[in-house]
C-alpha positions, 0 to 999 in steps of 0.5 A: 500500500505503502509503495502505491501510495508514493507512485500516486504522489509521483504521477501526481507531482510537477517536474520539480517535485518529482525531482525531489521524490525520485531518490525514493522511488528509486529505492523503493524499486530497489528494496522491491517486497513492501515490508508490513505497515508500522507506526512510524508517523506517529511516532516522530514529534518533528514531523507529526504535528505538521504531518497531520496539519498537511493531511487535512486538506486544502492546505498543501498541493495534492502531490504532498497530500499524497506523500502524507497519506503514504507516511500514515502507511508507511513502515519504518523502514520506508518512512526513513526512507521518505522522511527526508523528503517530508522535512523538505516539504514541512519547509516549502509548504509550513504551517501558517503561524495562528495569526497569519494566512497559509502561504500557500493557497490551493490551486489545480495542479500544475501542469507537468 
């Protein structure tokens, strides 16, 4: 589930954000049986806030919205894996401090 998750995210990503996720795929490739699912999302404090802020829709591009929910799915071993990229993105798309607008505002995706 976890690695169909990741190739949805991909085809849905514009050419600079497939960039950033190709490492990933790459390696999902390599590694090739998808292990079981864990509990890894919840149990990283830097990112689960931002991760369950991101999931709620209309907040970030679906590309990213897409990562998050193979986060949520993801073992520990693929959320390593993916964590990178997710640091990354909680830096290009943050959550809107209480008193300010989002800085992104939703949109269709972009053409590839």
């Amino acid at each position: 589930m976890f690695v169909s998750k990741v190739a949805d995210a991909a085809s849905a990503a514009c050419i600079p954000d497939y960039e950033l996720l190709r490492p990933v795929l790459l390696e999902l490739m390599r590694q090739h049986p998808e292990p079981p699912p864990g509990p890894a999302a919840p149990d990283d404090p830097e990112l689960f806030g931002w991760l369950c802020w991101a999931s709620e829709g209309g907040h970030v591009p679906s590309f990213v919205g897409a990562l998050v929910e193979a986060a949520f799915c993801a073992c520990a071993a693929d959320y390593e894996l993916l964590r990178p990229v997710l640091l990354e993105l909680k830096r290009r798309y943050p959550e809107p401090e209480p008193d300010k607008p989002p800085s992104f505002t939703p949109r269709h995706d972009a053409p590839r």
